[in-house]
C-alpha angles and dihedrals in degrees: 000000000000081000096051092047085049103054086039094055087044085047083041096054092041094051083053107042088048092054089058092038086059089052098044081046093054094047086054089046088051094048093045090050084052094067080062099111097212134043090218087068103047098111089048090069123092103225089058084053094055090054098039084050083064082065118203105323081077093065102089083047091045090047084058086077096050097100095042099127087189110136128236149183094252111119119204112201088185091061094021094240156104106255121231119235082261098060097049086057087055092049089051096040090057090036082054087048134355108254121209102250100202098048095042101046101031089237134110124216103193089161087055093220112171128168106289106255103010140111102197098090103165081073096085096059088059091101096050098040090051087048092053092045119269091236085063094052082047100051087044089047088046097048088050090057088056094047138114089222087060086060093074100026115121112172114240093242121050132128087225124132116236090245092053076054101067095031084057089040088054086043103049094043086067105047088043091060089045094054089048091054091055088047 
């Protein structure tokens, strides 16, 4: 019995220790993609491809870093700026999966204006984000991991086969409903 409580408490510490090593991985990851020189680069980077490759069960982790006013070296033509560690976060967080503007940032864009050339479109909505308080973009972006709605979203835009859809919707669905027990 002495044996089985043993090997649970070391499980148990591993499972722990591997969970803060993830987030002070992230936070590397974040501060090596922020030597890129251009936003429009940012997924070209290794580093961005190590924390996409986590796919979206990174994202509450990755949400953590929204409100990280670090600077960095990263230029965006589309703001005229150099982003902030947090912003770079957001950017990964929408390349990982599509967010809905509109319900995540509290603004509609019915003329559909994004940053010419580039892909990461949740970029134009920096300014605004940073105007309404980017802990209240937080809290809306984390409430929307935790909803119902999250279950059937699929971006528009994914290379994803139909099949890897309903794997990550079954998936999703589960972790969602976890995620709603611990609130």
């Amino acid at each position: 019995m002495n044996k089985f409580r043993l090997v649970f408490l070391v499980f148990f510490l591993i499972l722990n220790l591997g969970f803060s090593q993830t987030k002070s991985e992230i936070s590397t990851l974040l501060e090596g993609i922020s030597k890129t020189h251009n936003s429009k680069d940012i997924e070209k980077s290794n580093d961005a491809k190590k924390i996409m490759n986590f796919g979206w069960q990174i994202l509450p982790m990755l949400s953590e870093f929204f409100n990280d006013q670090t600077s960095t070296n990263v230029k965006s033509d589309c703001i005229g700026r150099s982003l902030n560690k947090g912003e770079i976060a957001i950017i990964l967080a929408d390349r990982i999966e599509g967010m809905p503007y509109a319900k995540v940032t509290g603004i509609q864009n019915c003329t559909l204006t994004f940053c010419d050339q580039n892909k990461n479109f949740i970029e134009y909505y920096l300014p605004f984000i940073k105007n309404n308080g980017v802990e209240k973009f937080q809290v809306n972006y984390q409430n929307w991991l935790k909803s119902d709605e999250r279950i059937d979203w699929t971006p528009y835009l994914t290379n994803k086969s139909k099949k890897e859809l309903v794997k990550i919707k079954k998936e999703r669905e589960i972790a969602i409903k976890k995620m709603q027990v611990n609130n």
